[in-house]
matplotlib code that plots the C-alpha trace (Angstrom):
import matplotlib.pyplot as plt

x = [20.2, 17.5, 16.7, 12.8, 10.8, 7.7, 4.7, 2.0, 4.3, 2.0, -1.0, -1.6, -0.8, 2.5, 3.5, 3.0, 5.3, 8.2, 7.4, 8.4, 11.1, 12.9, 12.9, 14.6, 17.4, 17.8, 16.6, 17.2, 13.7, 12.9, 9.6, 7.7, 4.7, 2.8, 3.4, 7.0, 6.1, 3.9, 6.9, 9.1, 9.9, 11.5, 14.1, 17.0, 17.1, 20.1, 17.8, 15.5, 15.3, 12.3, 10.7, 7.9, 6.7, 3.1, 3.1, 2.2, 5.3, 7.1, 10.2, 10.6, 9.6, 12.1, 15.0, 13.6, 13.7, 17.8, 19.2, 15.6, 15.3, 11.7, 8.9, 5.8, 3.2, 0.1, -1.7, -5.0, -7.2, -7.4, -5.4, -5.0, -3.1, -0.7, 0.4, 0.6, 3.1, 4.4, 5.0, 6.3, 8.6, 10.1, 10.4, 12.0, 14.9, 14.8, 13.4, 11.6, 10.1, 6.2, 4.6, 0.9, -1.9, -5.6, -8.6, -11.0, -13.0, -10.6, -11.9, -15.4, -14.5, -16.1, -19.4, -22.8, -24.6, -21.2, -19.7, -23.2, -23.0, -19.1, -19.8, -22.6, -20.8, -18.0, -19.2, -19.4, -16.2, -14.2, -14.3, -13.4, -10.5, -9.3, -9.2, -8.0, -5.1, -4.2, -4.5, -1.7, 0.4, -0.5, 0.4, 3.6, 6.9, 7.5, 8.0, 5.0, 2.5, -1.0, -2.5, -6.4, -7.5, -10.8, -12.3, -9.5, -9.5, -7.7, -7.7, -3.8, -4.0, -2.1, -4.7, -5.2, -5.4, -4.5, -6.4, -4.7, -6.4, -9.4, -10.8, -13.3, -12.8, -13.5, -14.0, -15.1, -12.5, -8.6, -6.6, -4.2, -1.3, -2.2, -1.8, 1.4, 2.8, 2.8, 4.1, 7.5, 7.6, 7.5, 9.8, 12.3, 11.4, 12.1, 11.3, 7.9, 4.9, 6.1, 3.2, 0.9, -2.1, -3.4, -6.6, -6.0, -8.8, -9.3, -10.3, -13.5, -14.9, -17.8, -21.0, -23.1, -20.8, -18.0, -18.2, -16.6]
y = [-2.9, -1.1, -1.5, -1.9, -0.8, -3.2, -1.6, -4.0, -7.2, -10.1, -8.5, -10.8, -7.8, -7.7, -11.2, -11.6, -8.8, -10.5, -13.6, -11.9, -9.7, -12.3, -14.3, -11.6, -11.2, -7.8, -5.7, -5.6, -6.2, -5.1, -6.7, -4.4, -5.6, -6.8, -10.3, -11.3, -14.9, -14.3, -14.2, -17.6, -18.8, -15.9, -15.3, -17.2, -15.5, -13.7, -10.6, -10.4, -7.9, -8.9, -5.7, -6.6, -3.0, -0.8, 1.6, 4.1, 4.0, 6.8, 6.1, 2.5, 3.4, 6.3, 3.6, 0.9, 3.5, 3.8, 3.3, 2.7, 3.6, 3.0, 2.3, 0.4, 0.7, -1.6, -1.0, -1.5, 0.0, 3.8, 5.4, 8.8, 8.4, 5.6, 7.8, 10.9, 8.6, 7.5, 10.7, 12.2, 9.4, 9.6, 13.3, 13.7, 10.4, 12.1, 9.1, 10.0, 7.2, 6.1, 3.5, 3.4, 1.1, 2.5, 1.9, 3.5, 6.3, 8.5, 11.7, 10.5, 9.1, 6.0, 6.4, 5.0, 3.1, 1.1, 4.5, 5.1, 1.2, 1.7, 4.5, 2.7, -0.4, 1.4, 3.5, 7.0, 7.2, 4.6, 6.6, 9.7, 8.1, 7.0, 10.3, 12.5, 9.6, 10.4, 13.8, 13.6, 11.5, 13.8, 17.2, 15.9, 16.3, 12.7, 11.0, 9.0, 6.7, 5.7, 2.8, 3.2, -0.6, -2.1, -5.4, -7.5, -11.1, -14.2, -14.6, -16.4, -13.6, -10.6, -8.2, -4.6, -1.1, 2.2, 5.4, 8.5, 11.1, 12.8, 10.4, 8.0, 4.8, 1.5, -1.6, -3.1, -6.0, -6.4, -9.7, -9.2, -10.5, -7.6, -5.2, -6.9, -6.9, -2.8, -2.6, -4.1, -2.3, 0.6, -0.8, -1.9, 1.9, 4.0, 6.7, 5.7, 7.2, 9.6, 12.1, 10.1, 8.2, 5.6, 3.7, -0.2, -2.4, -5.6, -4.6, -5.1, -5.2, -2.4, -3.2, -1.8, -3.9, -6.5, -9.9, -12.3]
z = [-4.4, -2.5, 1.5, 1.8, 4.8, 4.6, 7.3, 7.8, 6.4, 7.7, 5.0, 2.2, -0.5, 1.4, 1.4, -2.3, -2.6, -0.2, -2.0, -5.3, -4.3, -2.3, -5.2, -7.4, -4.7, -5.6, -2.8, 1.7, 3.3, 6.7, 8.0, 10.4, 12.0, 15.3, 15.6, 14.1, 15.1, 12.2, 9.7, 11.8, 8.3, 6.9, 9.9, 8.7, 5.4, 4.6, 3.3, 5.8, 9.2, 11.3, 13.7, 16.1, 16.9, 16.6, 13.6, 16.3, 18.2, 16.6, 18.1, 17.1, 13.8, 13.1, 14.4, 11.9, 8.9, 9.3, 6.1, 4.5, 0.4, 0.0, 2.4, 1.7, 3.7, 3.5, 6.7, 8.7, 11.2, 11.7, 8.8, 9.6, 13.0, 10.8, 8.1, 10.1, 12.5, 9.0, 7.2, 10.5, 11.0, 7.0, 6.9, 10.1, 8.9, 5.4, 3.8, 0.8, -1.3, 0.0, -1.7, 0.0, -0.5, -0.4, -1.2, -4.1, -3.7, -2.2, -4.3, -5.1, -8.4, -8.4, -11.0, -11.2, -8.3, -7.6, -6.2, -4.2, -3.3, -2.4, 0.1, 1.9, 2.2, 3.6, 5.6, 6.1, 8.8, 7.4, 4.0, 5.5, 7.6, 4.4, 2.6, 5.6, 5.4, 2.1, 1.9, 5.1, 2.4, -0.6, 1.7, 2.9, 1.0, -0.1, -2.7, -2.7, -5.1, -3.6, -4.8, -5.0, -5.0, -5.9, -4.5, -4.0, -4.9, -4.5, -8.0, -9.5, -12.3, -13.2, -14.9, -14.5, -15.5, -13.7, -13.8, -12.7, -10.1, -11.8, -14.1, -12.9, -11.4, -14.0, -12.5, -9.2, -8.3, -8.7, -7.7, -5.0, -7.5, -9.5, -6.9, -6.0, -9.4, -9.3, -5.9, -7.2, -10.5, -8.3, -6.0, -8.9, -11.1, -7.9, -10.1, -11.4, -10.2, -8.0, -6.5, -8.3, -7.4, -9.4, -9.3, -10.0, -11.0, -13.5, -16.7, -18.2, -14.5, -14.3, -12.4, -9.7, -7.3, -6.5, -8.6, -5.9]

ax = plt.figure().add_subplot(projection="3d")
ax.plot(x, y, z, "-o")
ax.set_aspect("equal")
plt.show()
């Protein structure tokens, strides 16, 4: 049985992956995030540790990572300053394992007018936010696997391929199940995917942009 520190717990990503490992039984969660009222239903269980804290206080963060196996982290706002707090916070608590959910285009491998289409849609500072983020996770001495993500859906499927860093990006959208589903192979495989990053997308997906 693993101890899990879940950043950003109230995300909908993140709540299909408590769903799922809760069900197992398997695993200690600790559910960090802004508003724990957010989580009321989960504070009776016997598994559960709700935090209220900011990603960005390093010293509630460091005391929330005591006794922590693997940290998954599925954040929002301003990236960089989260995982530098982040990586700052596990190296210096010796915590090693990073599960970390991003977004595609990372290293300019999305092809064709849906990459050109991605960046504009984006924007210029949000996408470089996001890769000055990862590189913080890729420079840093954990254990880590970053999920690129496509277009997420809502879709009740579990369908996907992975692409590893360097080959182009296939398709456009991937259902948050999907995304989900990898989280807790990773989080059951401790083992799997470490220093990698994968791109995650529904198969059979291209286009010049998102099918909603």
């Amino acid at each position: 049985m693993s101890k899990i520190l879940v950043l950003g717990a109230a995300g909908q990503v993140a709540q299909l992956v408590i769903q799922d490992l809760l069900a197992a039984k398997q695993h200690e969660l600790v559910l960090y995030l802004r508003n724990a009222e957010r989580l009321a239903a989960l504070k009776t269980n016997p598994h559960v540790t709700i935090i209220e804290g900011d990603v960005l206080d390093q010293a509630r963060l460091t005391a929330a990572l005591k006794g922590i196996d693997i940290v998954y982290a599925n954040l929002g706002g301003e990236f960089e300053p989260l995982m530098k707090t982040v990586v700052k916070a596990m190296t210096a608590t010796g915590v090693k394992r990073l599960i970390y959910i991003s977004g595609l285009g990372l290293y300019h491998e999305v092809p064709g007018e849906f990459g050109a289409w991605n960046e504009r849609a984006v924007g210029h500072d949000v996408m470089e936010d996001t890769r000055r983020a990862a590189a913080v996770v890729e420079q840093s001495p954990l254990d880590y696997t970053i999920l690129r993500c496509a277009y997420m859906t809502d879709e009740p499927i579990i369908d996907y391929e992975l692409t590893e860093k360097g080959t182009p990006f296939k398709g456009t959208i991937i259902s948050r199940q999907s995304i989900a589903k990898v989280v807790v192979d990773l989080i059951d495989q401790p083992t799997l995917g470490i220093r990698a990053s994968w791109g995650i997308n529904q198969p059979n997906t291209g286009g010049d942009r998102p099918v909603y």
